[in-house]
C-alpha positions as CSV (number, residue, x, y, z in Angstrom):
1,X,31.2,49.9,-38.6
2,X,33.1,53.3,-37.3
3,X,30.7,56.3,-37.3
4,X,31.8,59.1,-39.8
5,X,28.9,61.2,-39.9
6,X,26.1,62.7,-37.9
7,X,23.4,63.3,-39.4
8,X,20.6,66.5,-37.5
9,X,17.0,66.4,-38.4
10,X,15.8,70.2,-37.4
11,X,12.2,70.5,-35.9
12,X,12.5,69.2,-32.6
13,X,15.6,68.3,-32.4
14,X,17.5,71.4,-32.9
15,X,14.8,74.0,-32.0
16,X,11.6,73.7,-30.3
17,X,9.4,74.1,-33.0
18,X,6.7,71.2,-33.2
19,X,4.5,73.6,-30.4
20,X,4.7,76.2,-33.5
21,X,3.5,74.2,-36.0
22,X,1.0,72.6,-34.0
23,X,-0.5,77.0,-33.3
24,X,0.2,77.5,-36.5
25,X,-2.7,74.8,-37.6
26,X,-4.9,75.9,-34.9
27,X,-4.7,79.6,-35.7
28,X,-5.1,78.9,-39.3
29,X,-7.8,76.3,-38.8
30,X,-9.8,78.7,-36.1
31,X,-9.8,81.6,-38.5
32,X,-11.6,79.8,-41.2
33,X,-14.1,77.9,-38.8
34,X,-12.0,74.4,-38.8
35,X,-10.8,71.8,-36.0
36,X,-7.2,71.1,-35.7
37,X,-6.4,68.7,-33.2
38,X,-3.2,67.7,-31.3
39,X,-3.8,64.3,-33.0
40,X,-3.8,65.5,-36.6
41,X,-0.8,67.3,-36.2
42,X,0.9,64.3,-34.6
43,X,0.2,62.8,-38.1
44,X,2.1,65.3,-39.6
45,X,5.5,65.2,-37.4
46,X,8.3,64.8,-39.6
47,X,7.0,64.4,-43.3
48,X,8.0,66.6,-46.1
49,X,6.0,69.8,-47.0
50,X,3.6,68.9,-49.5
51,X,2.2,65.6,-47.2
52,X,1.7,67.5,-44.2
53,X,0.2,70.2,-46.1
54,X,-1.8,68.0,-48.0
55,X,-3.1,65.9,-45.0
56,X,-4.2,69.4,-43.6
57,X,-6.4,69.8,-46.6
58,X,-7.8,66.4,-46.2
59,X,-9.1,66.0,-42.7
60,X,-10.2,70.3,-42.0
61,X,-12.0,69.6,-45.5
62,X,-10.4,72.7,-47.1
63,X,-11.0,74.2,-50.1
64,X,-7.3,76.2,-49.9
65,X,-5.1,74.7,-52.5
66,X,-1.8,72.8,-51.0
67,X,0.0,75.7,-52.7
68,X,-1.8,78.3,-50.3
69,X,-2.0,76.2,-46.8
70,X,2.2,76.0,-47.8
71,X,2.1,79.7,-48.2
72,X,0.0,80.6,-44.9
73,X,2.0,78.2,-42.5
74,X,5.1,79.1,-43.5
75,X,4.3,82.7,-42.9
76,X,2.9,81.9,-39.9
77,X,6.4,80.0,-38.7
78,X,8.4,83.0,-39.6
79,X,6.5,85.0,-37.4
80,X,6.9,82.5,-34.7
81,X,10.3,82.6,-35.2
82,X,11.3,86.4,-35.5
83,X,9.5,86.2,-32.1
84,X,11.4,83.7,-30.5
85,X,13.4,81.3,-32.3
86,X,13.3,78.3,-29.4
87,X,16.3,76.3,-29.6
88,X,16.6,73.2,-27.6
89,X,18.9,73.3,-24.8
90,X,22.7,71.9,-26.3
91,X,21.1,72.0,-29.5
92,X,23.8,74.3,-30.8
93,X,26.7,72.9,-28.7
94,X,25.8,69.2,-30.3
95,X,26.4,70.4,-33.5
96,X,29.5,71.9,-32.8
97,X,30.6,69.0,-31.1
98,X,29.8,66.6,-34.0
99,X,31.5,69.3,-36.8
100,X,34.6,68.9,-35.2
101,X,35.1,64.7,-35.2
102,X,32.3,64.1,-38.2
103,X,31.4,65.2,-40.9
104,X,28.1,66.7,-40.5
105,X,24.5,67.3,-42.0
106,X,21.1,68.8,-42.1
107,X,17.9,66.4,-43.2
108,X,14.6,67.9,-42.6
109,X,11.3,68.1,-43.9
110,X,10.6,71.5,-43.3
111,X,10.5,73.7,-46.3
112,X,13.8,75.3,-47.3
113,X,13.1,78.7,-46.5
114,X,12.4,78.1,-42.6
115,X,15.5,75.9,-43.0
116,X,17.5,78.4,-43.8
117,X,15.9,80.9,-41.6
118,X,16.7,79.0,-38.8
119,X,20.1,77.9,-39.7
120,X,21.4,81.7,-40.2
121,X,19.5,83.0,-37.4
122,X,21.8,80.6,-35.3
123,X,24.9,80.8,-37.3
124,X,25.0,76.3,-38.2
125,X,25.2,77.5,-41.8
126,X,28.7,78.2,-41.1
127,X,29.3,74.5,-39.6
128,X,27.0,72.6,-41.5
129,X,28.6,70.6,-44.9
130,X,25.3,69.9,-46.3
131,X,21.3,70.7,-46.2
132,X,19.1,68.5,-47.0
133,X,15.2,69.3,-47.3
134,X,12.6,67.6,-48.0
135,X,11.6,69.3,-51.2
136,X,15.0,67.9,-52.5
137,X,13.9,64.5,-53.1
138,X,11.1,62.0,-54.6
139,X,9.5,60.8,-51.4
140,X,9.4,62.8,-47.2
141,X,10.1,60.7,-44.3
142,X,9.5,57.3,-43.5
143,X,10.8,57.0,-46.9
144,X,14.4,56.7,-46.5
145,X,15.5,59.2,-49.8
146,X,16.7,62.1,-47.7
147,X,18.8,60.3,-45.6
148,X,20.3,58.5,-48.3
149,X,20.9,61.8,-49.8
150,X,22.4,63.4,-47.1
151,X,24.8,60.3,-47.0
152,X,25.6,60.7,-50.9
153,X,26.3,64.5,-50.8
154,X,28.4,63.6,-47.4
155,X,30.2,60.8,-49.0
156,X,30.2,58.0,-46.8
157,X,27.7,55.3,-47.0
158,X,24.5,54.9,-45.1
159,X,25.6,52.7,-42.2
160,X,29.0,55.2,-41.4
161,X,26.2,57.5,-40.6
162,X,23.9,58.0,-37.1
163,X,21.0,60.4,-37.8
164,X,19.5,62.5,-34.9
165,X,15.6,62.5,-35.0
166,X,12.6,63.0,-32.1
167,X,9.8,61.5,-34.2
168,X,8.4,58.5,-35.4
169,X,8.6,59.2,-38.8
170,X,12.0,60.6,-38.6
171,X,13.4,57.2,-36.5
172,X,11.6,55.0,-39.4
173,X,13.5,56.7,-42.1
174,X,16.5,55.9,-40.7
175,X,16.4,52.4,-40.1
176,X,14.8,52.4,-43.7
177,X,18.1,54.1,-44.7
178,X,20.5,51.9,-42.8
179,X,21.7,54.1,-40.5
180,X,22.2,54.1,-36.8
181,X,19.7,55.9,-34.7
182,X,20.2,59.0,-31.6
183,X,16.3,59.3,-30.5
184,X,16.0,62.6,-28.4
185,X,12.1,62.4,-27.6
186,X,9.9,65.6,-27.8
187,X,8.4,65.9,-24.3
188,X,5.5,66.9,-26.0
189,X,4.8,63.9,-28.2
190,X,6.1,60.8,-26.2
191,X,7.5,58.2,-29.0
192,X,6.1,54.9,-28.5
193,X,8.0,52.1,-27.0
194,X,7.9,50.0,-30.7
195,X,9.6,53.2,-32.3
196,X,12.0,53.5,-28.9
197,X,13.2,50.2,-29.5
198,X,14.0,50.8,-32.9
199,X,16.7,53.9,-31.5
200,X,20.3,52.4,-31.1
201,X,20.4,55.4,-28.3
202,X,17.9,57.6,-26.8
203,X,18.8,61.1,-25.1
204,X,16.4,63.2,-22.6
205,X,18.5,66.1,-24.1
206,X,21.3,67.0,-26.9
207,X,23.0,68.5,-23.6
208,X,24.0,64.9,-22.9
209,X,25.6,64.6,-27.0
210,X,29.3,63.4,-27.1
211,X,31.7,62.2,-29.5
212,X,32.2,59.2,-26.8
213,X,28.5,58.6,-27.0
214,X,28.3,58.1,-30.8
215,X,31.8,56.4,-30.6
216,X,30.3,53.6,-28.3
217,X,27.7,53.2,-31.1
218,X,28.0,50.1,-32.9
């Protein structure tokens, strides 16, 4: 079936922003005498706000509410951001390739307002037909709902679409979802070869996106 739609996850895959979230956990964890490890946070990579928060409460043992771990990280990743907002190299050109041949999306788990912080900051809210976050619907990724709600809102059906994703949990909703899968790895959190396998195509780098690259998709 012909591709009609691309589909962008956002934390690393558009910017570089797992290495933020993983300080942000540290810092917040050091201050109130906690461990958070580089493990733990794997765990976390790519599910929607309230699991990630809540698994931080679980295994540092916290007696913050998910409400106020929410709160702290999120002001924590602004900070990070008005700092250096760390796009991944073609990141921004990908996007601009895919919104002229596709229609195009946004699905990520991050909470809306550093969506939208990053996609102003970099202008994609001008290209971008829909957002998607993870707040938006019943269940975060592997669950399949936000794919198949960025599909809905795009309107084509799940298997028109090829979603973009550098996690685990991201590359599991998608097959969940039906769609075709573009893998760009985080260097910092190798996927395994089971998850690689499940990618239709994997990329070092969004410099190497093209339209004949998702064309050749099948």
């Amino acid at each position: 079936m012909t591709i009609q739609a691309v589909i962008f996850d956002m934390d690393g895959v558009l910017i570089d922003s797992e290495p933020y979230w993983y300080q942000s956990g540290v810092e917040l964890a050091r201050e109130i005498g906690k461990n958070w490890t580089k493990s733990d946070h794997q765990s976390t990579v790519g599910l929607a706000t309230e699991q990630w928060a809540g698994i931080m409460v679980e295994r540092m043992a916290l007696s913050l509410t998910i409400d106020a771990v929410i709160a702290d990280m999120k002001q924590r990743m602004i900070a990070h951001y008005d700092e250096h907002l760390p796009v991944l190299p073609g990141a921004l050109e990908a996007v601009h390739i895919a919104a002229r041949n596709y229609k195009i999306g946004l699905a990520s788990g991050s909470p809306v307002e550093l969506i939208r912080h990053v996609i102003d900051s970099t202008h994609l809210n001008e290209v971008l037909k829909i957002v998607v976050h993870g707040d938006m619907v019943k269940r975060g990724k592997p669950a399949p709902d936000i794919y198949i709600e960025a599909a809905r809102q795009l309107g084509v059906s799940p298997p028109e679409c090829i979603g973009v994703e550098d996690s685990p949990n991201g590359i599991r909703a998608l097959k969940a979802a039906g769609m075709k899968v573009l893998a760009v790895p985080s260097s910092y959190f190798p996927l395994p070869e089971d998850i690689r396998d499940m990618a239709d195509v994997v990329l070092p780098s969004l410099e190497l996106f093209s339209t004949r690259l998702i064309d050749s998709v099948k």
